[in-house]
GUBANU-53608 format. One record per residue (C-alpha): residue in three letters; x, y, z; residue number from 1. Coordinates in steps of 0.5 Angstrom, whole numbers. Layout:
BEGIN
(r ALA; (X; Y; Z); NUM)
...
//
This chain:
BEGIN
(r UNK; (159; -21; 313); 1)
(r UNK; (159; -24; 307); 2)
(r UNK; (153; -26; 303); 3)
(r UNK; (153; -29; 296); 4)
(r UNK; (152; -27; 289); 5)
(r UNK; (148; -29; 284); 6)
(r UNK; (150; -26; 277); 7)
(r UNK; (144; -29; 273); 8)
(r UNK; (138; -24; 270); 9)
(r UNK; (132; -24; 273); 10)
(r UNK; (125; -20; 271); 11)
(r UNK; (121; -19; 277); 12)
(r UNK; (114; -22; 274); 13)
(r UNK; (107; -25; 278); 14)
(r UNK; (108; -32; 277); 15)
(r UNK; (104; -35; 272); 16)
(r UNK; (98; -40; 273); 17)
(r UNK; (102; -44; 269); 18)
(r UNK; (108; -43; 273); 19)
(r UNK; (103; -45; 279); 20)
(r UNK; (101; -51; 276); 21)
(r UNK; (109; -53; 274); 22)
(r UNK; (111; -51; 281); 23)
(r UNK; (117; -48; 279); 24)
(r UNK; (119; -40; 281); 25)
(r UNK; (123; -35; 278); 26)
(r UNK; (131; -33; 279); 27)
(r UNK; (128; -27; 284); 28)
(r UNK; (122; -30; 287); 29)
(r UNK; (128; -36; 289); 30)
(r UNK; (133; -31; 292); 31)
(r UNK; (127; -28; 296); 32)
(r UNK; (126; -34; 299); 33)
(r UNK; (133; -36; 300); 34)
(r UNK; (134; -30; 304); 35)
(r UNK; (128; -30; 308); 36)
(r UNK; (129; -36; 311); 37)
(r UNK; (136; -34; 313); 38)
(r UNK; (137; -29; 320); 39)
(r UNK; (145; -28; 317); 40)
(r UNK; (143; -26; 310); 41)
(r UNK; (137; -22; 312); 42)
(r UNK; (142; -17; 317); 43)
(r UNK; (148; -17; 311); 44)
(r UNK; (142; -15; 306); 45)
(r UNK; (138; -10; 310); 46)
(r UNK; (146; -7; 311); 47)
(r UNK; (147; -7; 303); 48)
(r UNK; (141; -4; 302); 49)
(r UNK; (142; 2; 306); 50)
(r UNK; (147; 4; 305); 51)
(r UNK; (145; 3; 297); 52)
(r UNK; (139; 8; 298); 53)
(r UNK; (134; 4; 298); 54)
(r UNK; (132; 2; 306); 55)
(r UNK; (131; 6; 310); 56)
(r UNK; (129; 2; 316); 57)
(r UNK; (132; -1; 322); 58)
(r UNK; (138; -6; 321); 59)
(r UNK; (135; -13; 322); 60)
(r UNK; (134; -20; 321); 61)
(r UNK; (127; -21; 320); 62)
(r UNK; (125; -21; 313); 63)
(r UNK; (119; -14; 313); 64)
(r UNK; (114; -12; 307); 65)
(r UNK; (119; -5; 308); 66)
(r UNK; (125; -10; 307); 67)
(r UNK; (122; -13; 301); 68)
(r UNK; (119; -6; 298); 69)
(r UNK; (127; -5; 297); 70)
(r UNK; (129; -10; 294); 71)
(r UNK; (124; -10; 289); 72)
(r UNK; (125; -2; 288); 73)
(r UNK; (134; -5; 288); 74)
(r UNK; (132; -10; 283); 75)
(r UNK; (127; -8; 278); 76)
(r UNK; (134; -1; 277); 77)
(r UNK; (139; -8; 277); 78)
(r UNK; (134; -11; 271); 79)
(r UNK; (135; -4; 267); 80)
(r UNK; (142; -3; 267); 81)
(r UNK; (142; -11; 267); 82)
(r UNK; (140; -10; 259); 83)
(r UNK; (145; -7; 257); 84)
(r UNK; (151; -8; 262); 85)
(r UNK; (149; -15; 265); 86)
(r UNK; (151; -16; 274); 87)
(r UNK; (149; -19; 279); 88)
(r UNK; (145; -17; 285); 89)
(r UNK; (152; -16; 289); 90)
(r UNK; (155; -12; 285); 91)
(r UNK; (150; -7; 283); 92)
(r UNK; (149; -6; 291); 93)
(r UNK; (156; -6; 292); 94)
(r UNK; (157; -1; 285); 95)
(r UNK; (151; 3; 288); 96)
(r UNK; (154; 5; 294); 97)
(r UNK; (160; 7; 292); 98)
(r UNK; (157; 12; 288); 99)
(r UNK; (153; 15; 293); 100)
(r UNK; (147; 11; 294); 101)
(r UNK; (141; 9; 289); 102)
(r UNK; (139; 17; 290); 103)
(r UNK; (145; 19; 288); 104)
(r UNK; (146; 23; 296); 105)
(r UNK; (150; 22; 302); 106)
(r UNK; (148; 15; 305); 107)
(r UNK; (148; 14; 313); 108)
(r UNK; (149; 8; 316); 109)
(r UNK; (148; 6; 323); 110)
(r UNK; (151; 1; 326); 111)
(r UNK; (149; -1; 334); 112)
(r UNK; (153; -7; 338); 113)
(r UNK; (147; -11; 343); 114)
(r UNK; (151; -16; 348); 115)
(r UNK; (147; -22; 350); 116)
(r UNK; (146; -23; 357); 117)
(r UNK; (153; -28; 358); 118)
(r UNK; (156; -23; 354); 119)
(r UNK; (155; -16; 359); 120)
(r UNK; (157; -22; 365); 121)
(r UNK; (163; -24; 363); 122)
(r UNK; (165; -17; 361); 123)
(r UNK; (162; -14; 367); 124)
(r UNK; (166; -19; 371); 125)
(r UNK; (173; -18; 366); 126)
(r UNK; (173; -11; 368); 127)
(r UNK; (171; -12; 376); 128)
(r UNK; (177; -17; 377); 129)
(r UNK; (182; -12; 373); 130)
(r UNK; (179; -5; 376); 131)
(r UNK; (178; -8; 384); 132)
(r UNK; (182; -15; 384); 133)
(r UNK; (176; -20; 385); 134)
(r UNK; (169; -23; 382); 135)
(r UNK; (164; -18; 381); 136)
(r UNK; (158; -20; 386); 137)
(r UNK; (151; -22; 382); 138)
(r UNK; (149; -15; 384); 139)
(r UNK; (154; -11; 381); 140)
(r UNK; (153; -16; 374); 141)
(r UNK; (146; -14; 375); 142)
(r UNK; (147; -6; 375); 143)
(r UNK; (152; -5; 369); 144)
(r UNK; (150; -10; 364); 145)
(r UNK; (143; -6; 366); 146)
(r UNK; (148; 1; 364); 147)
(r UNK; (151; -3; 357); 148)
(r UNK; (144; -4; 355); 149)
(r UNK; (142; 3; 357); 150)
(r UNK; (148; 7; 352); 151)
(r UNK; (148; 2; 347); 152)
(r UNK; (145; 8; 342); 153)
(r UNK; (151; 13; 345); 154)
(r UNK; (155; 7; 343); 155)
(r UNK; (153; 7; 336); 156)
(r UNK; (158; 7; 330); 157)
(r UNK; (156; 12; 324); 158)
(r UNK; (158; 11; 317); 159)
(r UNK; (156; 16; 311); 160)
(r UNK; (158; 14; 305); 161)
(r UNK; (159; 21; 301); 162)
(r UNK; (156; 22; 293); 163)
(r UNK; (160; 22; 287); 164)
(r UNK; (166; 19; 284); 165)
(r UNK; (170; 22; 288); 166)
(r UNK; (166; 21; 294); 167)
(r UNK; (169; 20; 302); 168)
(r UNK; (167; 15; 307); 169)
(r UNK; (166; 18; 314); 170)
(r UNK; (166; 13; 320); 171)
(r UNK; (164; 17; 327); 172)
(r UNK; (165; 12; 333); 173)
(r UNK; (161; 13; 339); 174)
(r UNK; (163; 12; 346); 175)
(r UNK; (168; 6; 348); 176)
(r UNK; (162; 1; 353); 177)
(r UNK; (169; -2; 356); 178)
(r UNK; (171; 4; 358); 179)
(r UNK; (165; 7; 360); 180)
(r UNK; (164; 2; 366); 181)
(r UNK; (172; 2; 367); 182)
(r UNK; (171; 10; 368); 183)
(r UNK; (164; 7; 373); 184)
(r UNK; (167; 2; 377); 185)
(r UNK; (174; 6; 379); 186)
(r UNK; (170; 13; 381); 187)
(r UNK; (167; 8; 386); 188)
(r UNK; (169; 8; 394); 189)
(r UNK; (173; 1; 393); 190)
(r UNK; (175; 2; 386); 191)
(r UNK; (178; 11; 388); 192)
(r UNK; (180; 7; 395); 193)
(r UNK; (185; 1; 390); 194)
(r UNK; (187; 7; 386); 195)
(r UNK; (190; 11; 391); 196)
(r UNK; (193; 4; 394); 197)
(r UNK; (197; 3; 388); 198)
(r UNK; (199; 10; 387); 199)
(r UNK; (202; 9; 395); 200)
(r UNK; (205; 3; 394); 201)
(r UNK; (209; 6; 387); 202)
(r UNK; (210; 13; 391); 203)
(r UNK; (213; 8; 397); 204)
(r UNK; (217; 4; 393); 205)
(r UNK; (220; 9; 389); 206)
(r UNK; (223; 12; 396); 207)
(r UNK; (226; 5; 397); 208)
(r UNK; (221; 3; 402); 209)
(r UNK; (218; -2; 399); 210)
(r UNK; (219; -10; 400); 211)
//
C-alpha cells in the first residue's frame, strides 16, 4: 500500500503558548494529524511499524495511544540519525526493516484477510455453481461464509523478516479459504454424488458409449 513520504527534519517538542496563539503546529504534530484522519494511512503505517519494531499490536486502521507511542519512539530514533544522515519517515522505516527491525531482532508480521459479507456471498455462490452446477440457497450462503469468518486466522499469511545485513525474509501461507470450501462443499451428498457422475460419464465415453 503506499503511503506518502515526507523527507523534512522535525523535533517532537510540546507546542508552545506561543504556537498555541499563532496556531501553527509542528512537521510531526501535522503528520500525526494527517494520518489520523486516514483509515488506508493508518493500516499502511500500523504495518511499517511492525514490521520496524516499533508496534507490537494488532494491524488496524483505527488511530490507538499504543499505535501513537510507536510512532514517537520511531521518530524521536529518526530525529537522531536525522543529525548526522538526514531521511524521511518512510525511509527510515523502510531501511529499518530491512535490518531487522528497530531492536535489531527477527520481526514477524501477520497479515489476516476479512471478507465482507457481499464478498463471502459471492464466493460461496461462485464455488457452489462450479462444484454442484447451480446457485447456492440462502442457507447454504449463510453456512460457509459463517465457516470463511471462522478460519480467518488459520488462513493467516505470516512474514518474518530476519536480522542483520544478510538477513532473509520468510513468508508461511496459511490455508487456501477457496479450497477449503471447494473440499466442504464436494464432500457433501450432492457434491460426492456429481462427482461420481462425472467420473461415470468420462469412464462411458472413453468405451465409446457416450453421446
Amino acid at each position: 500500500m503506499p503511503v506518502g513520504k515526507s523527507s523534512s527534519v522535525a523535533k517532537i517538542v510540546p507546542r508552545t503558548p506561543e504556537e498555541k496563539e499563532s496556531g501553527t503546529t509542528s512537521d510531526y504534530t501535522e503528520f500525526l494529524s494527517v494520518v489520523a484522519k486516514s483509515p488506508s494511512l493508518i493500516t499502511g503505517y500500523s504495518k511499517l511499524l511492525k514490521a520496524a519494531g516499533y508496534y507490537n499490536g494488532k494491524i488496524t486502521d483505527k488511530y490507538t495511544p499504543a499505535l501513537q507511542k510507536a510512532f514517537t519512539k520511531a521518530e524521536e530514533e529518526r530525529l537522531s540519525i536525522s543529525t548526522v544522515r538526514p531521511m524521511g519517515r518512510d525511509e527510515f522505516l523502510q531501511e529499518t526493516i530491512s535490518l531487522g527491525g528497530g531492536d535489531g531482532g527477527p520481526t514477524t508480521v501477520t497479515n489476516v484477510t476479512r471478507f465482507k459479507p457481499e464478498a463471502a456471498q459471492q464466493i460461496v455462490d461462485s464455488i457452489v455453481q462450479d462444484t454442484l452446477g447451480r446457485k447456492a440457497t440462502a442457507a447454504e450462503i449463510k453456512k460457509y461464509s459463517a465457516m470463511l469468518k471462522k478460519i480467518e486466522g488459520k488462513a493467516a499469511t505470516t512474514t518474518t523478516y530476519g536480522k542483520g545485513s544478510n538477513q532473509t525474509q520468510t513468508t508461511m501461507t496459511g490455508l487456501d479459504e477457496k479450497q477449503y470450501l471447494i473440499d466442504q462443499i464436494s464432500g457433501t451428498d450432492e457434491g460426492k454424488a456429481n462427482k461420481a457422475l462425472g467420473f461415470y460419464e468420462t469412464f462411458m465415453n472413453a468405451l465409446g458409449g457416450g453421446r
